[in-house]
VOBA-1610 file (N, C-alpha, C; in pm, whole numbers, padded with zeros to 5 digits, always signed):
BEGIN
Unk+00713+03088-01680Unk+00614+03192-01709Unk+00677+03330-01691Unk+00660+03422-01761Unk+00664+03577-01749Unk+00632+03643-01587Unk+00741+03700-01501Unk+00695+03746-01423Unk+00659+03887-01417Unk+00531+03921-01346Unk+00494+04072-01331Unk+00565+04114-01299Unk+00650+04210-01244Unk+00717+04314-01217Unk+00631+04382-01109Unk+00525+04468-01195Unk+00425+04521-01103Unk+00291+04596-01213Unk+00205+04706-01136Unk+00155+04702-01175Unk+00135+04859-01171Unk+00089+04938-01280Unk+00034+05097-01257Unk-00053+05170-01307Unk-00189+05206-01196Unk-00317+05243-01270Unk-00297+05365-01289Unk-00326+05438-01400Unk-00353+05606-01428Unk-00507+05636-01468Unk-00551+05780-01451Unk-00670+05781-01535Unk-00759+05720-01615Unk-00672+05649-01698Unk-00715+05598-01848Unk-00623+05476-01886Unk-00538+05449-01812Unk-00459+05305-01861Unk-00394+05212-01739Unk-00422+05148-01739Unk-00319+04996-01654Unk-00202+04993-01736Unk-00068+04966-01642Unk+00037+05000-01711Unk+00098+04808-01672Unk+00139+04716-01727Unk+00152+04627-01645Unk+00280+04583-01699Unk+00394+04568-01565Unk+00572+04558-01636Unk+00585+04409-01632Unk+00608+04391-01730Unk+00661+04204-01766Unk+00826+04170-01751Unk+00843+04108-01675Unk+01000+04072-01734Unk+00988+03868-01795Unk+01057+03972-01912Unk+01068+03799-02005Unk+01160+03686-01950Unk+01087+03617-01988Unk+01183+03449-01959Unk+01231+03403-02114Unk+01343+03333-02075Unk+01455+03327-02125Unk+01390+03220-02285Unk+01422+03264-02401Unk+01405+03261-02519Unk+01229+03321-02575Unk+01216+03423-02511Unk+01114+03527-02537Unk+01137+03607-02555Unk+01094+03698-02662Unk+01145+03805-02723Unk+01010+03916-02703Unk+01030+04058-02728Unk+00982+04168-02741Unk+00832+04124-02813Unk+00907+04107-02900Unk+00800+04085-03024Unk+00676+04006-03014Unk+00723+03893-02925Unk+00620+03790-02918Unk+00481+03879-02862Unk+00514+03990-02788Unk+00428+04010-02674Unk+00343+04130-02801Unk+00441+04164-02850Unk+00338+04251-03004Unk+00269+04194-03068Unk+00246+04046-03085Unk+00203+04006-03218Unk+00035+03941-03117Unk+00086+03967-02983Unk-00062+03943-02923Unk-00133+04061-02840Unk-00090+04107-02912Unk-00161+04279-02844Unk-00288+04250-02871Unk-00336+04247-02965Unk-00457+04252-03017Unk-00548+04098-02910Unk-00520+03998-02908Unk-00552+03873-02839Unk-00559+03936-02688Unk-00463+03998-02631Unk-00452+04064-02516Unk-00549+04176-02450Unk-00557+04261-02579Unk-00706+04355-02588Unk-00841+04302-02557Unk-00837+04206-02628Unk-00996+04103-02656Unk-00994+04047-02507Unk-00909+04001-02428Unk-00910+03924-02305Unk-00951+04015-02200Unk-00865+04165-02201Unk-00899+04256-02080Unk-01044+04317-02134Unk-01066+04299-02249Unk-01231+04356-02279Unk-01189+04546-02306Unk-01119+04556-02343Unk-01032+04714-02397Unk-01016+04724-02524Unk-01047+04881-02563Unk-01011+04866-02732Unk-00891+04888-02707Unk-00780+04885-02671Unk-00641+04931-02708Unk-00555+04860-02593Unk-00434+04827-02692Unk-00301+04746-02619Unk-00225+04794-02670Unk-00139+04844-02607Unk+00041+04862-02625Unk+00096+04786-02550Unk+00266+04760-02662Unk+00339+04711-02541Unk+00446+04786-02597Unk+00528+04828-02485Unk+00638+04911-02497Unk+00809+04819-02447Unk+00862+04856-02532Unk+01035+04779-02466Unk+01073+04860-02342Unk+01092+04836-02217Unk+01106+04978-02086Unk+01262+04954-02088Unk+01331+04819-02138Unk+01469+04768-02124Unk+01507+04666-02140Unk+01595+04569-02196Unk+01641+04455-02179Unk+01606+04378-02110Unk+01474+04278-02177Unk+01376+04153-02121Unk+01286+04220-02032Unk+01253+04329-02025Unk+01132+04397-01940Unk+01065+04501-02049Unk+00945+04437-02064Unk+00857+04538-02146Unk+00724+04603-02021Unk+00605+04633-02111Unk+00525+04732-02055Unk+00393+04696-02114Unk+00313+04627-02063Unk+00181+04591-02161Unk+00077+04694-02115Unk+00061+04786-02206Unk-00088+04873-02184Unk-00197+04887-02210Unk-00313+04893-02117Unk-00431+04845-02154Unk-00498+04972-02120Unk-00519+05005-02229Unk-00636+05138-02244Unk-00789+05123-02211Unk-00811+05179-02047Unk-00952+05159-02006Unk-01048+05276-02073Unk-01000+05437-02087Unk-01084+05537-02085Unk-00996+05560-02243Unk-01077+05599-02306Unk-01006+05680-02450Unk-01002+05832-02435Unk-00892+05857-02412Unk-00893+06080-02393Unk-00886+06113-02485Unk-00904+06054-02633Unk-00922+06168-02742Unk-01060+06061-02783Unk-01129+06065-02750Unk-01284+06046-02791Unk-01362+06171-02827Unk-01345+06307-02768Unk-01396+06404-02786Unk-01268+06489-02914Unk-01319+06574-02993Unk-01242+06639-03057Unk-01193+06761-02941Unk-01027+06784-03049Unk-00907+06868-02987Unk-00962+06989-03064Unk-00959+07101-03020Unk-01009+07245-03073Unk-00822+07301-03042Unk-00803+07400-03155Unk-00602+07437-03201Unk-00622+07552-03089Unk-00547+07587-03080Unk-00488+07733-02980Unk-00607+07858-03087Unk-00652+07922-02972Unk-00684+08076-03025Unk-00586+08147-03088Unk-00645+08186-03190Unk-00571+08347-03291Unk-00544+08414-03233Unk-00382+08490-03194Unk-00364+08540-03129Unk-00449+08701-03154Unk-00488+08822-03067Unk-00508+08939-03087Unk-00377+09032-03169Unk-00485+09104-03269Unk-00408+09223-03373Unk-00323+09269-03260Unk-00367+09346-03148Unk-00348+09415-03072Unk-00190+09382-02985Unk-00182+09242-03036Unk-00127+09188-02891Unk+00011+09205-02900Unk+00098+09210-02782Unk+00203+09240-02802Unk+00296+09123-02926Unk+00420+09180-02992Unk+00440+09106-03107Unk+00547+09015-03047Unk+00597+08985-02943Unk+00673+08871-02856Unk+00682+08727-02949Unk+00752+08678-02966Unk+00771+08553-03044Unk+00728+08467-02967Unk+00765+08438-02868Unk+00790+08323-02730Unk+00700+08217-02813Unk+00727+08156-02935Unk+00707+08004-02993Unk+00833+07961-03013Unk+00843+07797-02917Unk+00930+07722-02938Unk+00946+07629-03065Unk+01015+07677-03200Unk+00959+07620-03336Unk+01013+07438-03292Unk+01085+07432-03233Unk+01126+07271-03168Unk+01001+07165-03117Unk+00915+07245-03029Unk+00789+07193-02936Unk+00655+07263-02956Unk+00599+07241-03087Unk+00490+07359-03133Unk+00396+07266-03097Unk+00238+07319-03046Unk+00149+07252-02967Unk+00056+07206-03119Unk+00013+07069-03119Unk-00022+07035-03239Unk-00164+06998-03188Unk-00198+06940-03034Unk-00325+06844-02968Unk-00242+06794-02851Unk-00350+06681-02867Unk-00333+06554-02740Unk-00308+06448-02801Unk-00226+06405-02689Unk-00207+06247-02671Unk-00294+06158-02611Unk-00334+06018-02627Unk-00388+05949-02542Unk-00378+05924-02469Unk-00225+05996-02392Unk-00186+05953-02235Unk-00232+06106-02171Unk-00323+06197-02251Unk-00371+06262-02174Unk-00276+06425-02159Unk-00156+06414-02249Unk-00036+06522-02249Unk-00077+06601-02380Unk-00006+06687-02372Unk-00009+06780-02501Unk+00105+06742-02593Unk+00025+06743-02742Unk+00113+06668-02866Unk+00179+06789-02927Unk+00322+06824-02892Unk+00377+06906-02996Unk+00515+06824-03056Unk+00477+06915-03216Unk+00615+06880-03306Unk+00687+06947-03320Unk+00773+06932-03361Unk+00906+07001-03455Unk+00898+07069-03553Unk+00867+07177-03578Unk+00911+07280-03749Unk+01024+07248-03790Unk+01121+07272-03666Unk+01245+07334-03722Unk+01372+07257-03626Unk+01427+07166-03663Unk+01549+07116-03609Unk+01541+06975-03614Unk+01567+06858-03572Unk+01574+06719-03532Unk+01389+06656-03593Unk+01405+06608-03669Unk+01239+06561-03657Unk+01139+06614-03766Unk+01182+06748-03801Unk+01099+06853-03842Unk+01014+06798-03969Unk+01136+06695-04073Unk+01045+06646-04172Unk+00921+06547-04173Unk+00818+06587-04214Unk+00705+06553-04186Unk+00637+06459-04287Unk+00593+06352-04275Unk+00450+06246-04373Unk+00364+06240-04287Unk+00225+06306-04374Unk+00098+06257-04311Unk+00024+06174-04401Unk+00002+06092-04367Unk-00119+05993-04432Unk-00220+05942-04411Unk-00321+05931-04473Unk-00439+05931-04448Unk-00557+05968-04545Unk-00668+05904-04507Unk-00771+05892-04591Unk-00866+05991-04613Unk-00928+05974-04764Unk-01039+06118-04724Unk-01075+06148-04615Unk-01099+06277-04529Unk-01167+06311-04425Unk-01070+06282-04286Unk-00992+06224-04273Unk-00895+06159-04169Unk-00881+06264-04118Unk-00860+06405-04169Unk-00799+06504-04079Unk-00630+06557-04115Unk-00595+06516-04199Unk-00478+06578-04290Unk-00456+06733-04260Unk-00588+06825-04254Unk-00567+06933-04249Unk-00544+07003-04132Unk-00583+06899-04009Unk-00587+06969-03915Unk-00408+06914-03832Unk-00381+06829-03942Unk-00240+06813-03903Unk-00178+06978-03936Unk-00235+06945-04024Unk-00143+07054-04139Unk-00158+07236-04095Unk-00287+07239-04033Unk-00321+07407-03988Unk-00298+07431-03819Unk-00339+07294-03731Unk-00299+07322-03644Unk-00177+07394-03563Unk-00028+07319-03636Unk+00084+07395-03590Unk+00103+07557-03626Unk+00067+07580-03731Unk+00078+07702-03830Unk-00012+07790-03724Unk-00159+07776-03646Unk-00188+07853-03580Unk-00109+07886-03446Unk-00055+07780-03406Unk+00039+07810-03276Unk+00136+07883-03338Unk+00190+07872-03426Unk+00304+07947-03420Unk+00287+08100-03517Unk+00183+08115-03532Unk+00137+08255-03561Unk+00188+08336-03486Unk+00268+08401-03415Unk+00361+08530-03400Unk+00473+08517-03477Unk+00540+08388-03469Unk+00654+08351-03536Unk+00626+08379-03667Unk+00527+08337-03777Unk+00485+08414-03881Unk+00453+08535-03882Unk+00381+08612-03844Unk+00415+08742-03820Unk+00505+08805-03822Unk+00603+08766-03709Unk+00747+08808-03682Unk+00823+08844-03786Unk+00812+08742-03881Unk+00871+08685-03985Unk+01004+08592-03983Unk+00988+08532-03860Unk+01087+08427-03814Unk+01093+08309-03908Unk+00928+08256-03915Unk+00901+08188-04026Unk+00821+08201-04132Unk+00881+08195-04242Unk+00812+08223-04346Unk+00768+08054-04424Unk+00629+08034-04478Unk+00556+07949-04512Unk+00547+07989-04647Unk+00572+07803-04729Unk+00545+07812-04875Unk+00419+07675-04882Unk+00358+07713-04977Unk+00258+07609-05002Unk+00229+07579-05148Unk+00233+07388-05172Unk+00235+07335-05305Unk+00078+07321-05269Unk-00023+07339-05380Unk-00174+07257-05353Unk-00242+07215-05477Unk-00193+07146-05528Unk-00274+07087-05620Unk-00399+07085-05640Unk-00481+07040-05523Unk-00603+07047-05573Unk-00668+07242-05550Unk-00578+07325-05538Unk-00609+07465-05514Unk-00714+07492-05456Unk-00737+07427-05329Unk-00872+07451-05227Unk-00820+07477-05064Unk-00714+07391-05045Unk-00755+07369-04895Unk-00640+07472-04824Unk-00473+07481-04936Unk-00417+07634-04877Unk-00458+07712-04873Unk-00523+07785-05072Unk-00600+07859-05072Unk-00706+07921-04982Unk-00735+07853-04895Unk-00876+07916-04817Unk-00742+08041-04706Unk-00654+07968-04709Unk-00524+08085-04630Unk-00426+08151-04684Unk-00471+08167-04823Unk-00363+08207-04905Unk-00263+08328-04888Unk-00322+08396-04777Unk-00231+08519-04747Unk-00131+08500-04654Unk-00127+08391-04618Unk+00049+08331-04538Unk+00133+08292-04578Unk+00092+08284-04706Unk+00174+08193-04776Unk+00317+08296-04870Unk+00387+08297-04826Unk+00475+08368-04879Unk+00519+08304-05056Unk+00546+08221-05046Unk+00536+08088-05227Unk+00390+08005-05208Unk+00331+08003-05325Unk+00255+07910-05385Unk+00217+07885-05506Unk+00206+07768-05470Unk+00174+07718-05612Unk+00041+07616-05654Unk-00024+07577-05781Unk-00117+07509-05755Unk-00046+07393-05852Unk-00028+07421-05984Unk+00028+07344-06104Unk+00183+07264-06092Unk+00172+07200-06117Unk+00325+07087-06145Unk+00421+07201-06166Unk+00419+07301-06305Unk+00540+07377-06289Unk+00603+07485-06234Unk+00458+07513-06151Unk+00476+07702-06049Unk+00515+07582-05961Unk+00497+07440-05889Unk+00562+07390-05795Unk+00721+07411-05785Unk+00735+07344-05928Unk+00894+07351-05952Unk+00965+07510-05961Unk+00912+07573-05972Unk+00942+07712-05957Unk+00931+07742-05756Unk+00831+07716-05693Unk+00863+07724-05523Unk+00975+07636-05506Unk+01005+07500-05543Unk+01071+07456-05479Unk+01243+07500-05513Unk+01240+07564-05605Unk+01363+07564-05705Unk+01414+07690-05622Unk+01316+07798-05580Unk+01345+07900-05522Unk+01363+07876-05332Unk+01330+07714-05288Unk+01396+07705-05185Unk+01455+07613-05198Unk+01559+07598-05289Unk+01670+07515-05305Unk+01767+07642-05354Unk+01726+07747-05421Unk+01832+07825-05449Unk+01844+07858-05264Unk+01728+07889-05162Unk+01808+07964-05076Unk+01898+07861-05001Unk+01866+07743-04960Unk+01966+07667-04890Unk+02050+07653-04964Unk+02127+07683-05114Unk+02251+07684-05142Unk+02293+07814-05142Unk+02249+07919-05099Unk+02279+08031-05063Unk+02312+08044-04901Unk+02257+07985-04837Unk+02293+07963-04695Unk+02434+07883-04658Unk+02446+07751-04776Unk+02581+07662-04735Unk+02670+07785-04770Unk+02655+07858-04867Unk+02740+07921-04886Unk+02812+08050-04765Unk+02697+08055-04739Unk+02693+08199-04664Unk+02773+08132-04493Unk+02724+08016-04432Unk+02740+07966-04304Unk+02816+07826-04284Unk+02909+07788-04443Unk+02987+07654-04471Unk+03082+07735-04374Unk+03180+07631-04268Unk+03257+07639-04213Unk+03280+07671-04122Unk+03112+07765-04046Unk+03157+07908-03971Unk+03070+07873-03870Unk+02949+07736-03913Unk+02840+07724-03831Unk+02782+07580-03836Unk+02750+07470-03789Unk+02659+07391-03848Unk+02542+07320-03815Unk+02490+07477-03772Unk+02322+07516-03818Unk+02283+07642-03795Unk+02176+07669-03896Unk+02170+07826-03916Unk+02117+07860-03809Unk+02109+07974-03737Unk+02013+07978-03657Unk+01867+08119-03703Unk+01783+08097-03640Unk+01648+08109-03731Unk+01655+08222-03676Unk+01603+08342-03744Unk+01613+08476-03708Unk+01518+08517-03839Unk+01477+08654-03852Unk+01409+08720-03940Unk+01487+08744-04071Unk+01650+08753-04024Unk+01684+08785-04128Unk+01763+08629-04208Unk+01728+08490-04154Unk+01733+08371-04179Unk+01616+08277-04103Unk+01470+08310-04174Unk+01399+08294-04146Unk+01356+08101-04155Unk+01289+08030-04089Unk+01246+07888-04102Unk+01186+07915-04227Unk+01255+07836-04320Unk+01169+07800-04440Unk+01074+07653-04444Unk+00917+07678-04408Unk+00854+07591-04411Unk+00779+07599-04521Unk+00772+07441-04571Unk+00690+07394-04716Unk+00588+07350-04693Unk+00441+07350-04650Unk+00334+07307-04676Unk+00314+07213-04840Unk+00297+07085-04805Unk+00287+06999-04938Unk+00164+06960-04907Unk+00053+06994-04979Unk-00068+06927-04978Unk-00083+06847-05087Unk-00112+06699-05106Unk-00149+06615-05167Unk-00041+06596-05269Unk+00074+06548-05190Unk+00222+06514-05278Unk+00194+06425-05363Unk+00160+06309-05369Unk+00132+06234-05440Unk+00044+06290-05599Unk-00003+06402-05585Unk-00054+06440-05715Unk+00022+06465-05820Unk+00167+06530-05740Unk+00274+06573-05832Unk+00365+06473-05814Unk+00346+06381-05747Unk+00487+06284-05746Unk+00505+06192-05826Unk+00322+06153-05863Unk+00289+06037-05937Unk+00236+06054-06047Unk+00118+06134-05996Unk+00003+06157-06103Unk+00013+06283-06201Unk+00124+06263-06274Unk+00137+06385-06329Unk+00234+06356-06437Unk+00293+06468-06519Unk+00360+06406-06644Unk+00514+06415-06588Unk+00606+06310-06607Unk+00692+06206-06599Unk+00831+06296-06579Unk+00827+06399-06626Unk+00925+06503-06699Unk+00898+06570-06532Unk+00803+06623-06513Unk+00805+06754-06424Unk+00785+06630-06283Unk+00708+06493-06294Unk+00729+06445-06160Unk+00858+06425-06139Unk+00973+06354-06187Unk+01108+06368-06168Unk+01166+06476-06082Unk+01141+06533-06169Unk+01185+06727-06133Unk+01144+06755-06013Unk+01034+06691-05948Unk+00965+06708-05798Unk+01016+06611-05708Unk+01031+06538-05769Unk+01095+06428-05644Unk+01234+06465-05642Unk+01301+06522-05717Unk+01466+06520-05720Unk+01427+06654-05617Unk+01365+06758-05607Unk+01428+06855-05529Unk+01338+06866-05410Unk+01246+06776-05375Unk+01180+06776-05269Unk+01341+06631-05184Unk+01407+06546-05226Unk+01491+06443-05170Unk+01603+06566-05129Unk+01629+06658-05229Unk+01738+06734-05152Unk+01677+06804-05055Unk+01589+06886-05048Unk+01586+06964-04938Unk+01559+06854-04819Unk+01484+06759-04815Unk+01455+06677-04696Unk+01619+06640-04672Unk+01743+06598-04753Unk+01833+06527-04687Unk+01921+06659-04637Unk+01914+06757-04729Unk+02014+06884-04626Unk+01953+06977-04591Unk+01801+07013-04572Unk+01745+07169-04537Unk+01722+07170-04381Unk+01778+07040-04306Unk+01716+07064-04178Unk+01854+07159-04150Unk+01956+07136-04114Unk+02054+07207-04075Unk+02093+07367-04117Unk+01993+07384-04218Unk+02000+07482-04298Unk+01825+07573-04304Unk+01754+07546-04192Unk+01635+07578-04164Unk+01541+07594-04256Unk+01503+07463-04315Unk+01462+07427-04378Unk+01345+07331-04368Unk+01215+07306-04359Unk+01164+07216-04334Unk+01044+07176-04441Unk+01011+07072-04432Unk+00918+06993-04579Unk+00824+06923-04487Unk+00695+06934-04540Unk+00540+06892-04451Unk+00487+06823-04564Unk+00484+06710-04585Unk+00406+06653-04706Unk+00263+06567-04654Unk+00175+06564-04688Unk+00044+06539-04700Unk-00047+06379-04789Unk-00066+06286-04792Unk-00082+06201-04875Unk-00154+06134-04854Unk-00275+06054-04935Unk-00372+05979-04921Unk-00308+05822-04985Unk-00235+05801-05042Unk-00214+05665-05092Unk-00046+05664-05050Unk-00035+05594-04941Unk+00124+05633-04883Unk+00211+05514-04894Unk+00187+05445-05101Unk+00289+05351-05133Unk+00415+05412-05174Unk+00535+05341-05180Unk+00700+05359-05263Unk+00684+05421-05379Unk+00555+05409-05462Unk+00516+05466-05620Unk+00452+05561-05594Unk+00445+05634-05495Unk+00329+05724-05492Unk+00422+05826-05433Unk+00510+05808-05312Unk+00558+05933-05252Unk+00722+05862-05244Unk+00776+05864-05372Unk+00957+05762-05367Unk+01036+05829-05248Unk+01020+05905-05211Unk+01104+05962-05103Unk+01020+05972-04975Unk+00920+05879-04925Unk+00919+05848-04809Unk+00978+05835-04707Unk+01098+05761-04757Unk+01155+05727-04675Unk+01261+05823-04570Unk+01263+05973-04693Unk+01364+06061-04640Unk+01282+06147-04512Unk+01129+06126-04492Unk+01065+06215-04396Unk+01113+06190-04252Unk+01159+06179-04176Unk+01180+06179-04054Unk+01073+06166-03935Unk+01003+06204-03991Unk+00904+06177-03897Unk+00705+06160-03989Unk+00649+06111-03943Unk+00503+06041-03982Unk+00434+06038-03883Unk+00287+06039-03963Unk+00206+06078-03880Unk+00123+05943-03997Unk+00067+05851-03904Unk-00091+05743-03994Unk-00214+05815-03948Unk-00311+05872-03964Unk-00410+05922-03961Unk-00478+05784-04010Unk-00677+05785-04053Unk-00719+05683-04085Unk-00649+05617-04219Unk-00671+05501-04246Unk-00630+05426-04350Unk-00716+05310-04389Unk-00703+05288-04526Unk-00825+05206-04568Unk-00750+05049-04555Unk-00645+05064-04506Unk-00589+04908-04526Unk-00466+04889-04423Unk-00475+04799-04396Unk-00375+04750-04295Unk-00205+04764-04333Unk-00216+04724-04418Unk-00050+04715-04484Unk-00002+04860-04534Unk-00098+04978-04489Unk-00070+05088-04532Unk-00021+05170-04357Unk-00065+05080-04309Unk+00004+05151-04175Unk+00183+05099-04147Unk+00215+05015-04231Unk+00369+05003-04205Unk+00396+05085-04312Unk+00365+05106-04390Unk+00432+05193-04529Unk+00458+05301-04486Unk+00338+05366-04401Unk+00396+05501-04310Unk+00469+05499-04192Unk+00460+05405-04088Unk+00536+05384-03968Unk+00641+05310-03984Unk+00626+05191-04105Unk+00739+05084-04062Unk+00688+04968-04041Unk+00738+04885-04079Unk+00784+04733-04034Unk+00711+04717-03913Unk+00661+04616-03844Unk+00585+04621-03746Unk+00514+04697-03612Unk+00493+04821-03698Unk+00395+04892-03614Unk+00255+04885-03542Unk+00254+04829-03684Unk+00075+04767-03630Unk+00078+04652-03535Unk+00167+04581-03501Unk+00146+04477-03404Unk+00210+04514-03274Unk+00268+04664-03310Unk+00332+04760-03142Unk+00175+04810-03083Unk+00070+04835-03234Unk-00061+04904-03171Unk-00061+04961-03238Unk-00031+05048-03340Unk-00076+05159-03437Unk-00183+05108-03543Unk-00312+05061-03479Unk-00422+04991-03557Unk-00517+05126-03645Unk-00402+05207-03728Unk-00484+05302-03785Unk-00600+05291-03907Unk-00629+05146-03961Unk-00718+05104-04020Unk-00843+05051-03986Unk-00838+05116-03827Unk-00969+05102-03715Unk-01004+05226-03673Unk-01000+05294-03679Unk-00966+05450-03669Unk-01138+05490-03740Unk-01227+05496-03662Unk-01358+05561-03713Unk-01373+05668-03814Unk-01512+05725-03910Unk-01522+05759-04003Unk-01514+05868-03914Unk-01545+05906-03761Unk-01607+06031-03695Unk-01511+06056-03614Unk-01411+06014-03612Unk-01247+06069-03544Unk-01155+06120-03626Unk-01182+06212-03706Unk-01103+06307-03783Unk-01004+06339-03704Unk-00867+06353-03744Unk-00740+06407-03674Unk-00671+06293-03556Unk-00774+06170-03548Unk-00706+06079-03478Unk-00598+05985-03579Unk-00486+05966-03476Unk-00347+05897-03553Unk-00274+05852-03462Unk-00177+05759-03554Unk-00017+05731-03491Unk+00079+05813-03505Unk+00214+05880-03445Unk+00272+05895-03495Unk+00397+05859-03454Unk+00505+05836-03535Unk+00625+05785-03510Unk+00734+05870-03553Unk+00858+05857-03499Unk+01011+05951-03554Unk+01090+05955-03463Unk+01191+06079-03498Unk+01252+06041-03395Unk+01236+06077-03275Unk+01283+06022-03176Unk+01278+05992-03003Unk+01142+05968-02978Unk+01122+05898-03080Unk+00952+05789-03029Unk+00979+05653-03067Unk+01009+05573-02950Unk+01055+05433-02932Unk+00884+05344-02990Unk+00811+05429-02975Unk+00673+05320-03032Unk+00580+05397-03067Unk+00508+05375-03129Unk+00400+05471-03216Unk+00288+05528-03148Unk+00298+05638-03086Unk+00219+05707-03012Unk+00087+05732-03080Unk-00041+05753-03028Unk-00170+05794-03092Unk-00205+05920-02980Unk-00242+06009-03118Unk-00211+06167-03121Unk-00398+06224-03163Unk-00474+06333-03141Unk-00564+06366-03187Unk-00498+06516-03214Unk-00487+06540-03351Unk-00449+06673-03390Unk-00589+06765-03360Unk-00541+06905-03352Unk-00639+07030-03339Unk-00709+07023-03412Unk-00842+07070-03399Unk-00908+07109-03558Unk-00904+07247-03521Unk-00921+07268-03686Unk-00909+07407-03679Unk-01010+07480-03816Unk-01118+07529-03755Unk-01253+07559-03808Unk-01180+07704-03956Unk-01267+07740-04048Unk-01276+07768-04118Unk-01246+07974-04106Unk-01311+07975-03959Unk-01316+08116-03922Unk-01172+08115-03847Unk-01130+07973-03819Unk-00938+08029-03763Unk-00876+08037-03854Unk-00899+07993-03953Unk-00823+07995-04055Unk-00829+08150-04134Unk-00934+08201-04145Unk-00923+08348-04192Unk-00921+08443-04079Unk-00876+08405-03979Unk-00821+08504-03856Unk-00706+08453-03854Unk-00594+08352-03904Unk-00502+08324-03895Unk-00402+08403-03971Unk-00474+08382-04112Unk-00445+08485-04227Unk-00463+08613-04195Unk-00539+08694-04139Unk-00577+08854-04091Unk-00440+08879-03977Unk-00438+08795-03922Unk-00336+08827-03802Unk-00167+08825-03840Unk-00170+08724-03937Unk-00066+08694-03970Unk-00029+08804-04077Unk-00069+08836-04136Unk-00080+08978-04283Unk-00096+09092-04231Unk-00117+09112-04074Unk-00122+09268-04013Unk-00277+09296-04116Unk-00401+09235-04123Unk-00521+09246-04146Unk-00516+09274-04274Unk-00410+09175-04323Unk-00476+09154-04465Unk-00360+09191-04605Unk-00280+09246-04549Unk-00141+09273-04631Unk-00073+09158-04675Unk-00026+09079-04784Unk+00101+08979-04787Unk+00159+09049-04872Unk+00322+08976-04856Unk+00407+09026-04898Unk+00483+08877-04943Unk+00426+08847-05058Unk+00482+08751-05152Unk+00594+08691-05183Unk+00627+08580-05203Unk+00795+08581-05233Unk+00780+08612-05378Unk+00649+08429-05456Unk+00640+08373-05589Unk+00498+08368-05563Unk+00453+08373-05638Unk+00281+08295-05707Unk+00124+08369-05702Unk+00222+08530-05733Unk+00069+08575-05728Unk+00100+08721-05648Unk-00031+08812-05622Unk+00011+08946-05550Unk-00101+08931-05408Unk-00106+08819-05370Unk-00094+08784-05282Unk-00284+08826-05196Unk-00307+08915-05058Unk-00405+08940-05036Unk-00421+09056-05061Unk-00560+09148-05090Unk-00508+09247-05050Unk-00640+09315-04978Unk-00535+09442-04916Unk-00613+09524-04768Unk-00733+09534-04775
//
C-alpha cells in the first residue's frame, strides 16, 4: 500500500504527501482524482509530483475564488508618474491557494492563449493586466496594439491602443508594422545584446488579439495565411526582442488557432467540452484537475492556467474589470483623453 508521508491542513485545503510503492506511477493517482474527490465529499482534487515516487493529493475544503476578483484601482491623473510595474509579475487576481495571480507581459512566459466560452471572462483576462500596468502605459514603457474583429470589446478602450485594427487587412497592416519593428531591433541589438531591454525609447510591444480565431480561420484563405505566418514569427522571436502576443479564443482546436502551440503559456477559462481542456493545457491536464468544463455559467474569469514554471495547472480567478475602469483606464492612460497613434485611425480626442 502507498504510505502517507504526512499530512497538511491550510485554510482551504488538506495537503496529503503519498510516497508510491514500487510499480506505481504519478499518473495512476491522476486518473483518480476525480473518484478521490467523490470519497472526501470535495469539489476539487489535485495531485501534484513534490519528487521522485512522492506526490501530493489535494483536497479542496473551502473554494477562495467563489466570490468575484475586482482588478487594481485606476491609478490618479494627479499621481506621481513612477513606473514601479514589474512587466515580469503583473497582478492579474487570485489563486485558489488564496495568493495573488500575476503574469508575464514581457520576458519568459509572456506569450499568451486564452480560451474559453461565451461569457467565461476572456476579457477580464485580457483588461485586467493592462489596468495594473497603467503607469507603464503612460510612461510609454509599453505601448499596446489591438486586433478586434468583432470591433466592440477593444474599442470600448480604444484610446490605448497605439495600432488597431478591426478587418483581416488593417490586421495585417498592425502586425506587419510589428514585425517591421523586431527586425529593426535584431538589427539594431544583433551581437551587442540578447535581450532588449524595455525602456521608452524600446518600448514592450504588446498585441492584444481578441477573437484570433476569426482571422485565423474564419476568413478568406489568402489574408488567413498572411495572419498565421506573422503572428508564428513574432511568438517564436519577439520575446527576446520585447515583444509580446495575447491571443483570445472561443473554439481552441489545431484548425482554428494553427499556432497554438507556439503560445507559451494558456489560460482554460469555461469550456463546453472536455477534450477542449487538453487542446489548451495539454495532454493530461484534466486528470492533474483542470476540470474547466465544470466551471459554472456564474464564475466568469474562473480558469486553469498552465506554462512555464507551472509543474500543474493552477486555477486562477482573473480581475473583473467594470466598464467605468475601462474608460478611466483610457483617460489616465491618454493624459485625459489625448492618443497618439501609431496605425488605425486618429485615435481619441480631448
Amino acid at each position: 500500500m502507498p504510505k502517507v508521508l504526512g499530512v497538511r491542513s491550510g485554510p482551504s485545503w488538506d495537503e496529503v504527501r503519498v510516497q508510491l510503492v514500487a510499480g506505481q506511477k504519478p499518473e495512476d493517482f491522476d486518473e483518480a482524482a476525480r473518484a478521490l474527490a467523490s470519497a472526501r465529499r470535495v469539489a476539487r482534487c489535485q495531485v501534484r509530483e513534490l519528487e521522485p515516487n512522492v506526490v501530493s493529493v489535494d483536497f479542496q475544503r473551502r473554494d477562495l475564488l467563489g466570490s468575484v476578483v475586482h482588478s487594481l484601482p485606476v491609478p490618479d491623473l494627479l499621481a506621481a508618474d513612477a513606473i514601479g510595474v514589474d512587466l515580469r509579475r503583473v497582478w492579474s487576481g487570485h489563486t485558489e491557494y488564496g495568493q495573488d495571480w500575476r503574469v508575464p507581459l514581457s520576458g519568459s512566459g509572456a506569450h499568451c492563449l486564452t480560451a474559453g466560452a461565451s461569457g467565461a471572462g476572456k476579457n477580464s483576462v485580457m483588461w485586467c493586466p493592462l489596468v495594473s500596468a497603467a503607469p507603464a502605459i503612460r510612461a510609454g514603457v509599453v505601448r499596446v496594439s489591438g486586433i478586434d474583429p468583432k470591433g466592440m470589446e477593444l474599442a470600448y478602450g480604444r484610446g490605448i491602443f497605439a495600432r488597431y485594427a478591426v478587418s483581416g487587412k488593417d490586421a495585417i497592416e498592425v502586425l506587419d508594422d510589428l514585425v517591421g519593428t523586431m527586425e529593426a531591433r535584431k538589427a539594431e541589438f544583433a551581437g551587442r545584446l540578447r535581450t532588449v531591454p524595455i525602456s521608452a525609447e524600446h518600448p514592450l510591444e504588446l498585441l492584444e488579439f481578441d477573437e484570433i480565431g476569426a482571422l485565423t480561420k474564419y476568413t478568406d484563405r489568402k489574408i488567413r495565411d498572411q495572419i498565421v505566418e506573422r503572428v508564428a514569427l513574432l511568438t517564436t522571436q519577439g520575446r527576446a526582442l520585447g515583444i509580446t502576443v495575447r491571443g483570445y479564443v472561443q473554439e481552441p482546436t489545431k484548425d482554428t488557432v494553427p499556432v497554438r502551440e507556439l503560445f507559451t503559456r494558456r489560460v482554460c477559462l469555461r469550456v463546453t467540452s472536455k477534450t477542449h481542456v487538453g487542446m489548451v493545457l495539454g495532454d493530461g491536464a484534466y486528470e492533474r484537475g483542470a476540470w474547466a468544463n465544470r466551471i459554472g455559467d456564474s464564475e466568469a474569469g474562473v480558469g486553469y492556467v498552465w506554462g512555464e514554471g507551472i509543474r500543474e495547472p493552477l486555477r486562477i480567478r482573473a480581475g473583473w474589470v467594470g466598464d467605468d475602469t475601462v474608460k478611466a483606464l483610457e483617460h489616465y492612460v491618454t493624459n485625459g483623453g489625448v492618443a497618439r497613434p501609431v496605425l488605425g485611425g486618429e485615435g481619441v480626442a480631448a
